[in-house]
C-alpha positions, 0 to 999 in steps of 0.5 A: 500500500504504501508503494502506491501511495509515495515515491521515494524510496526512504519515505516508504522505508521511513513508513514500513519501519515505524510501529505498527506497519502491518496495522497501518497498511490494514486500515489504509487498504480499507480506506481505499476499498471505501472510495477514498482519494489518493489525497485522502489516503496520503493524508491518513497515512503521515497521520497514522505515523506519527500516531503509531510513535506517539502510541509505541509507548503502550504495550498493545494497542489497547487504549482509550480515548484518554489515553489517545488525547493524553498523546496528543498534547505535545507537538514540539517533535513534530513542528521541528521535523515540518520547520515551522509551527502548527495550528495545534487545535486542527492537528491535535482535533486531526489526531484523535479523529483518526488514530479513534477510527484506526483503533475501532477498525482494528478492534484495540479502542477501549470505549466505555460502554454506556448501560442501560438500567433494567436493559432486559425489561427494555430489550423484551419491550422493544422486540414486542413492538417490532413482532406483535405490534408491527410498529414503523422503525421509527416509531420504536426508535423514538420509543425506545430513547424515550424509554431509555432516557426515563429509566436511567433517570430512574436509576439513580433513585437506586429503586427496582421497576416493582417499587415504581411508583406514580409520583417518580414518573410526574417528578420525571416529567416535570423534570422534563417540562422545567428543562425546556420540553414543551407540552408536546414533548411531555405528552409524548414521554407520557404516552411512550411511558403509559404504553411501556407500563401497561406491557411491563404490568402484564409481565408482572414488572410493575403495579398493574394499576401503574399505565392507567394512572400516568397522564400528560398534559391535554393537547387540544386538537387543531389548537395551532397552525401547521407550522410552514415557510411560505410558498414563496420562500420554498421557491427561494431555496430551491433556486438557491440550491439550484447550482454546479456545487456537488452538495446542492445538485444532490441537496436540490433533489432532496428538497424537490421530493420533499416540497413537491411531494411532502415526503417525510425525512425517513421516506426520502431517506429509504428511496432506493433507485428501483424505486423510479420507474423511467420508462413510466415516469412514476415515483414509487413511495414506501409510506413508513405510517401506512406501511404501503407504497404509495405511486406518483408521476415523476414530474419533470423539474424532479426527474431531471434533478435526480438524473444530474446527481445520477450521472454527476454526483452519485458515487459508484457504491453497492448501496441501493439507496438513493441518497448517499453520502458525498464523502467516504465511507459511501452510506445512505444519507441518515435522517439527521443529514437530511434535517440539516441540510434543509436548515442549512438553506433556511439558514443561508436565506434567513427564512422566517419559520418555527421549524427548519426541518424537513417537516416544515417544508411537508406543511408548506405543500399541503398549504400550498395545495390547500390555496390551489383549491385541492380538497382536503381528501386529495390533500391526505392522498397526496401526503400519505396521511392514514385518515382524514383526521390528520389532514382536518388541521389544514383547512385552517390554513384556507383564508379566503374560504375562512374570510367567505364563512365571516362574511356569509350575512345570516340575517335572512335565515333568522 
């Protein structure tokens, strides 16, 4: 490996002979098989020098992130061999970064593992949802760190699951509720607590009268407007994103589907490439809340989006997402990178909102099809929704049919 990457006879020596150079080249060939660049490679290589001398004073390679900071303080060595001083926060920050993936990828860093109080009672909850009840991935995912972050609250009280008791679980939640929770939030924890109870008390975990006593604060049905940026900023960040720049030809694409289509972050993130139908023009949606797919027309403005990140952006990888990451290691973008992508346009472009997620970009298409004259049934259709409960909301957003009710004169049926 380190032939292909330098020149010079004694600077391969000089890598060959350091500590570690079986090890070294392991992790470097893995780089490469990644799709990193040679730069890159080259980079992590001299990197990886100077750690594996820094490291040299360890018997084995088993070390923690203490002890890799700990090494990483001195540079003096290293500035007299370069000439010149360097920039010790981005070197030092450099240093551990790679030194922890080469000892995670070679199995030697020792990081303390964070225990979950009562792990069993949460593990047999967990596949309960996922084998009798069928729930989203999502849906468990959000449940079970909810769940988690309750019991290791909890544990601190040194108490056992049998011994909880109604008033731990409204001082957690009023815990919550003082560290900024909104009531929103609190209701959730409320209910995810109610649902973890209620199995916990036929398992004989707890009092069976324990579930049904838990309650969060009252949220009232329709009480707030979708919270959205107006029709006219959306069409402002789609042109902002509409450049050469690699991130926002494939950022373009993204916030198309999620603008055009209202497509949840989870839903963007789970399209594969089968599923475009090119030769139909279809766009096949797996809807993660009615657990179906879902076929729309592939308009034109998103097909051409997606086309010129296939041809120029997509990374050769044996991923079948569609959505990858633009740097190595390839992998299919998470969730998370699709939130802050948008927030990074409505940051740039100063938009107004409450929220600068993904799920705002959703409310403002179905506002903008509500102003278009849509019906609420074609409006639910369209945004997958499960009933029409869910899409009722939304006609509070239609203010010339609102200001049409206030101005109806009911004085001739009187």
């Amino acid at each position: 490996m380190y032939e292909q990457l330098f020149k010079f006879p004694s600077t391969i020596a000089r890598h060959k002979s350091a500590p570690y150079a079986e090890e070294r080249e392991q992790y470097l060939a893995h780089c490469a098989q990644l799709g990193y660049s040679n730069a890159t490679l080259m980079l992590y290589a001299r990197e990886l020098l100077w750690i594996a001398r820094k490291l040299s004073v360890y018997a084995s390679l088993q070390v923690t992130l203490t002890q890799i900071e700990a090494v990483a303080e001195d540079w003096t060595e290293r500035e007299r061999c370069r000439g010149q001083r360097i920039n010790s926060f981005w070197a030092r920050r450099r240093f551990i970064d790679v030194a922890r993936a080469w000892l995670r990828f070679l199995g030697c860093l020792q990081e303390p593992v964070e225990l979950t109080p009562f792990s069993d009672y949460l593990d047999e909850f967990v596949a309960w949802m996922k084998q009798e009840r069928g729930l989203a991935a999502t849906t468990i995912e959000c449940s079970e760190g909810g769940i988690r972050q309750f019991l290791r609250w909890y544990a601190g009280k040194k108490k056992t699951l049998k011994s909880i008791q109604l008033s731990d679980i409204d001082a957690f939640l009023a815990e919550g509720r003082n560290s900024a929770w909104r009531r929103v939030t609190v209701k959730n924890m409320a209910n995810m607590l109610k649902s973890f109870f209620r199995y916990a008390a036929t398992r004989d975990w707890c009092s069976p009268q324990l579930a049904e006593s838990i309650r969060g604060p009252r949220i009232f049905a329709l009480e707030a407007l979708p919270r959205g940026p107006d029709w006219s900023d959306v069409q402002r960040l789609l042109t902002y994103m509409d450049t050469d720049q690699p991130r926002d030809i494939r950022d373009r694409a993204i916030l198309l589907l999620l603008a055009i289509y209202g497509l949840r972050e989870s839903e963007v993130t789970q399209l594969r490439l089968d599923d475009i139908d090119w030769e139909q023009n279809l766009l096949h949606v797996s809807r993660v809340k009615r657990q179906s797919a879902q076929t729309y027309p592939l308009v034109p403005v998103l097909g051409n989006a997606i086309i010129r990140y296939l041809e120029q952006i997509r990374p050769a990888s044996d991923h079948r997402q569609l959505f990858l990451t633009l740097l190595p290691p390839f992998r299919p973008l998470s969730r998370g990178a699709v939130y802050g992508l948008t927030q990074r346009g409505f940051k740039a472009l100063s938009i107004q909102a409450t929220h600068r997620g993904p799920h705002a970009l959703r409310h403002a298409c179905a506002a903008h099809l509500v102003a278009e004259g849509l019906s609420l049934k074609a409006i639910g259709d369209h945004l997958g929704h499960r009933s029409a409960s869910a899409t009722r909301i939304y006609a509070k957003v239609d203010l010339p049919a609102l200001r049409e009710v206030a101005a109806f004169d009911l004085g001739e049926l009187l």
